[in-house]
C-alpha positions as CSV (number, residue, x, y, z in Angstrom):
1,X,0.0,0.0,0.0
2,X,1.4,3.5,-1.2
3,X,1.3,6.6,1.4
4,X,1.2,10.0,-0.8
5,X,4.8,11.0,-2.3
6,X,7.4,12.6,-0.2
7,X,10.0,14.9,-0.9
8,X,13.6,14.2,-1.6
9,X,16.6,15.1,-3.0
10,X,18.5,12.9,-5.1
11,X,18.0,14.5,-7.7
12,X,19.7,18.1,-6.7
13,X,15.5,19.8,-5.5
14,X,12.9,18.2,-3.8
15,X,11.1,16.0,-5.9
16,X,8.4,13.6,-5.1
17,X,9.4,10.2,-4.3
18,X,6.4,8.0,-4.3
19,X,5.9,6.7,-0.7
20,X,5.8,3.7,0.7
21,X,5.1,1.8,4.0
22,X,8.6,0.7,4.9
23,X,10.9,3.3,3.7
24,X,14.1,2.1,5.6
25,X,15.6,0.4,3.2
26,X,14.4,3.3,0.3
27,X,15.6,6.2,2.6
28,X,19.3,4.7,3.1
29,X,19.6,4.0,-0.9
30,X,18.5,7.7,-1.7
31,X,20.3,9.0,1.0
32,X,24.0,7.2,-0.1
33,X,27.0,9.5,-0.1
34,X,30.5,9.1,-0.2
35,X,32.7,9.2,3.3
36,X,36.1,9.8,2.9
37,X,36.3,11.2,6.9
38,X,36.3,8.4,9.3
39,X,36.2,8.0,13.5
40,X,39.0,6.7,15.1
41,X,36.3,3.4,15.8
42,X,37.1,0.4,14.3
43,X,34.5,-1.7,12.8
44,X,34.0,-5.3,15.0
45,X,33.9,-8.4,13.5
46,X,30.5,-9.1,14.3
47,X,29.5,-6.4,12.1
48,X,32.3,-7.3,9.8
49,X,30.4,-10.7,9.4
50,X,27.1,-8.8,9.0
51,X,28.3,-7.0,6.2
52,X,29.5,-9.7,4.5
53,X,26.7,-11.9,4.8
54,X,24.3,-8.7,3.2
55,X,27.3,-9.0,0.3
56,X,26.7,-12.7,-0.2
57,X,22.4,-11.8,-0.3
58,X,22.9,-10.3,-4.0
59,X,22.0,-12.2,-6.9
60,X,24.8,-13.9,-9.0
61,X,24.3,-15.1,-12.4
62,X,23.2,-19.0,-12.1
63,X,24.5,-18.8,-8.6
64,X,28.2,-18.9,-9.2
65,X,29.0,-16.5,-6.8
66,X,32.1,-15.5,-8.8
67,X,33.5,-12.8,-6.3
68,X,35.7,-12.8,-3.3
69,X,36.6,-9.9,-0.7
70,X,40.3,-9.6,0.8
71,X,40.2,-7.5,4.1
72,X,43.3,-5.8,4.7
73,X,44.2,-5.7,7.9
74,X,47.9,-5.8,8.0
75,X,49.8,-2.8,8.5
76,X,52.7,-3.6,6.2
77,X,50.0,-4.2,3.3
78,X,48.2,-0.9,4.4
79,X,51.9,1.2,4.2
80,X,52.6,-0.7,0.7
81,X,49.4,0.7,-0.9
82,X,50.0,4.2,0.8
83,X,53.4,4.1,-1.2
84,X,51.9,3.4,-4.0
85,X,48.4,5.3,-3.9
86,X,49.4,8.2,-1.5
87,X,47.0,10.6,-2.5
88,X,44.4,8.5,-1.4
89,X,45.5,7.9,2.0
90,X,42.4,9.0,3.9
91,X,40.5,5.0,2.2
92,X,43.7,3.0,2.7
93,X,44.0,4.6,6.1
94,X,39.9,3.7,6.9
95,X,39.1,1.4,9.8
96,X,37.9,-1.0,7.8
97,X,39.5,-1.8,4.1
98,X,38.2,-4.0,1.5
99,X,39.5,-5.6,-2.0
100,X,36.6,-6.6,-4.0
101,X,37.8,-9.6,-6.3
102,X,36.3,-10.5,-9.3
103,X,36.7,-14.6,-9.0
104,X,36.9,-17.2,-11.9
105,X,39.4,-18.7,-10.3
106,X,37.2,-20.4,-7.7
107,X,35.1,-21.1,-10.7
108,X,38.2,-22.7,-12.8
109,X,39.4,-24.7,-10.0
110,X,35.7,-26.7,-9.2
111,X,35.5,-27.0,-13.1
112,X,38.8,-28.6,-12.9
113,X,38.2,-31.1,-10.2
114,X,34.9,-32.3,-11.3
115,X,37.3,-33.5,-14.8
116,X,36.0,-30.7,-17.1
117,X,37.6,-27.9,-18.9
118,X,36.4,-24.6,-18.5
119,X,35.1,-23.0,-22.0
120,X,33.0,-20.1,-21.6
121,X,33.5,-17.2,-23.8
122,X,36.0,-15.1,-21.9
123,X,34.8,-11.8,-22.4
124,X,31.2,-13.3,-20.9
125,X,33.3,-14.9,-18.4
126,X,35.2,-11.5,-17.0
127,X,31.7,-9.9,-17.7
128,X,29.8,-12.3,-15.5
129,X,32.4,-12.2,-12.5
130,X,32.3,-8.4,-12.9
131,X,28.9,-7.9,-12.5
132,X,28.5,-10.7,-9.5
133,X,31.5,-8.5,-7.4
134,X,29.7,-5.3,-8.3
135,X,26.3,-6.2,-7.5
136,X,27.6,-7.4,-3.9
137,X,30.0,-4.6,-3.4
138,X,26.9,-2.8,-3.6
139,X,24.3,-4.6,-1.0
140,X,27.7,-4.4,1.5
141,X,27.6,-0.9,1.0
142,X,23.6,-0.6,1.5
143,X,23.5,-3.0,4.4
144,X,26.8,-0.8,6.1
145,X,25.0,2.5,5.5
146,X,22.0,1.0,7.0
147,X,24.2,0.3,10.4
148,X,25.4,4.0,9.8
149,X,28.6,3.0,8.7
150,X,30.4,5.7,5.7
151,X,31.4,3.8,2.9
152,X,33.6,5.2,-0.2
153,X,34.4,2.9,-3.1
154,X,38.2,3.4,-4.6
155,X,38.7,2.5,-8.4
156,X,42.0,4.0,-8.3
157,X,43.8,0.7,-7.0
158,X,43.4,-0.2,-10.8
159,X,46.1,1.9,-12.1
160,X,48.4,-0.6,-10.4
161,X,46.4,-3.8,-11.1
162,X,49.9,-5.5,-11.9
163,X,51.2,-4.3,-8.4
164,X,48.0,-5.3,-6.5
165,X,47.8,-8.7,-8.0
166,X,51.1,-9.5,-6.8
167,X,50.8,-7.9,-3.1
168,X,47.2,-9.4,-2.3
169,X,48.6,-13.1,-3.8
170,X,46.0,-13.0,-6.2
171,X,45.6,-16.7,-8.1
172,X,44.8,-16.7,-12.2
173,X,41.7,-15.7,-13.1
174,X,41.2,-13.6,-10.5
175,X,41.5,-10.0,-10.9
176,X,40.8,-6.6,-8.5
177,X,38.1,-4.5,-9.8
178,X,38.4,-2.0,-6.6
179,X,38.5,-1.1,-3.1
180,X,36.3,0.2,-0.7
181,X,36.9,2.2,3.0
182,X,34.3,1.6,5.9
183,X,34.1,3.6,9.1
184,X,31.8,5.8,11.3
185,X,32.0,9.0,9.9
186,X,33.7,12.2,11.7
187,X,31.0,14.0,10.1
188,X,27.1,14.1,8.7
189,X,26.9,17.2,7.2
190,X,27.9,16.4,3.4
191,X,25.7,17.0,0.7
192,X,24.0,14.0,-1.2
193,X,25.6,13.9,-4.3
194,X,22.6,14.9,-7.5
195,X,22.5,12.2,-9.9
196,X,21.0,12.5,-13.6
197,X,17.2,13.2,-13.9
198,X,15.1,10.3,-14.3
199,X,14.4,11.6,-17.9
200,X,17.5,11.4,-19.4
201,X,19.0,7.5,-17.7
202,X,15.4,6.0,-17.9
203,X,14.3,4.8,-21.8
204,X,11.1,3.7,-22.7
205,X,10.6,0.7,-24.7
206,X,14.0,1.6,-26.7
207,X,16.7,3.8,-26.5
208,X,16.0,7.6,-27.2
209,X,18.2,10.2,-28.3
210,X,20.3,11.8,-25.4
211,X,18.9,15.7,-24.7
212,X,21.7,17.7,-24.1
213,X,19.3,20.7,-22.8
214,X,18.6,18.3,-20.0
215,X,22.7,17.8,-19.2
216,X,23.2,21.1,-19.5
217,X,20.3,21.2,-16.4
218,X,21.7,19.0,-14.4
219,X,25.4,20.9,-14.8
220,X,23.6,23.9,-13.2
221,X,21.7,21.4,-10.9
222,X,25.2,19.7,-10.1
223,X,27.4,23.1,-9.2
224,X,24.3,24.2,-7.2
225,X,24.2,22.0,-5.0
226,X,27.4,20.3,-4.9
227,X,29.5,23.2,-6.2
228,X,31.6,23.3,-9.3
229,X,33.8,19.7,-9.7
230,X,37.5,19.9,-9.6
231,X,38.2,19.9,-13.3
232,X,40.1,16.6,-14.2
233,X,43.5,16.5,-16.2
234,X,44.4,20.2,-16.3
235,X,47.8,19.9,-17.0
236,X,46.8,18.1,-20.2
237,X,43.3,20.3,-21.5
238,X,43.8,23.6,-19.4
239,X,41.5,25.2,-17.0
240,X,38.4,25.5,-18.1
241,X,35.9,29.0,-17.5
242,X,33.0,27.0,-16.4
243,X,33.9,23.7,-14.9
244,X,30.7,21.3,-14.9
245,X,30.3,17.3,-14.3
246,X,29.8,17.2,-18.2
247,X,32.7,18.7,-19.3
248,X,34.5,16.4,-16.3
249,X,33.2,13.5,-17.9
250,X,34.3,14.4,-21.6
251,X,37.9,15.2,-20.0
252,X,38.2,11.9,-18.4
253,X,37.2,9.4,-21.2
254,X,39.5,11.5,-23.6
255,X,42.7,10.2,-21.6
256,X,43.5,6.7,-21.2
257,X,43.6,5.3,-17.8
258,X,44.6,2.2,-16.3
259,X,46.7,0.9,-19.9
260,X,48.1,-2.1,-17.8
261,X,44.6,-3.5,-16.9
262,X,44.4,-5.5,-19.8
263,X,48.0,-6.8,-19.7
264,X,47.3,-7.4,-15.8
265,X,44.0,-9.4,-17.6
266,X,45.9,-11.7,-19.9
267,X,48.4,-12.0,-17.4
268,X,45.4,-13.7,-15.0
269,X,44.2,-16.1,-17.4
270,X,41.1,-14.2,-17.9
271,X,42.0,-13.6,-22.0
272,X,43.3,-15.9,-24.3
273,X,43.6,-16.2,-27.8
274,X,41.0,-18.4,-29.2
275,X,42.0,-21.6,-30.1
């Protein structure tokens, strides 16, 4: 049974959300922001094991479960990535630090003692564990948020996928695809991040054109709320006059990040040529 639309907003102004009985699980979702200020509190491992379990609730594709989770607790590990990732201290430094593994090997290794030979397409294959990871990366997230626990996802450990391979011991076929900081946060007071209107990610029956009238609303939306975005590679495209999430986005896809991932890839087993 529906209650009559509430306010929120996600999407940069108050707009209605319709309303619904239970809205615990709904408020935490639209309320998600990134922390990247933790308490000096660690995280117990009864809520540790709480958070994984909510991880293991999302759906995997035929139930393989092709993802694993490396918490990093050792302080040598912690000071390598530091060294290697320094300017994003404040996540390795977190109370509680997560790898999130994207996991054929487990996959490959059952194949191989049951006598078969594992044959799936391999771009399905790195697809498949991909999404599983990602879709339990984010119920952990949900669930810790839920327990008012920050969270803060960290794709930056991929410009070093050869380097993290090696220092968490990962086996072939398995791969990083990112890490992720939990803690109680210092602070409450940070703005929900706007997302995209409704009208321009949601299609109906097929894919329309993208209208730019609406991006261009959203960059006003965006620097309104959240304030203008650090504008991305300056040293290679200049400062720019307006900086908006747009331009942000065009500036980032235009450089090449990461060129060792697919080497690291190939170097995991997950590519091959085709035989």
């Amino acid at each position: 049974m529906t209650k009559q639309p509430t306010e929120h907003l996600r999407y940069g102004s108050p707009s209605a959300i319709p309303a619904v009985e239970s809205r615990e699980t709904i408020d935490t979702l639209l309320s998600h922001r990134s922390c990247r200020v933790f308490l000096d509190q660690p995280v117990n491992d009864d809520i540790k094991q709480l958070l994984f379990a909510a991880a293991q609730s999302a759906p995997s594709k035929s139930n393989l479960q092709q993802y694993s989770f490396i918490d990093v607790n050792c302080s040598s590990i912690r000071e390598q990535l530091i060294q290697m990732f320094p300017s994003i201290r404040w996540a390795l430094e977190a109370p509680m630090l997560i790898f999130i593994i994207g996991d054929t090997h487990r996959t490959q290794e059952i194949n191989r003692t049951k006598n078969h030979t594992f044959r799936w397409e391999q771009t399905d294959a790195f697809l498949n564990a991909a999404v599983d990871a990602s879709l339990a990366l984010a119920f952990m997230i949900a669930a810790a948020e839920g327990l008012g626990i920050g969270t803060c996802p960290v794709s930056k450990v991929r410009e070093s996928s050869e380097a993290i391979t090696k220092l968490l011991n990962l086996p072939r076929g398995a791969f990083p695809i990112c890490a992720c900081a939990f803690g109680y946060p210092q602070n409450e007071t940070q703005s929900i991040s706007p997302r995209l209107p409704q009208s321009v990610v949601v299609h109906r029956d097929t894919y329309h054109p993208i209208d730019f009238n609406e991006i261009d609303r959203y960059d006003e939306t965006y620097n309104r709320v959240a304030g203008p975005p650090k504008a991305r590679y300056p040293e290679k495209f200049g400062e720019p006059n307006h900086s908006t999430w747009s331009d942000n986005v065009a500036r980032q896809t235009a450089v090449i990040e990461r060129p060792d991932f697919r080497d690291m890839c190939e170097s995991q087993g997950l590519f091959w040529k085709q035989s």
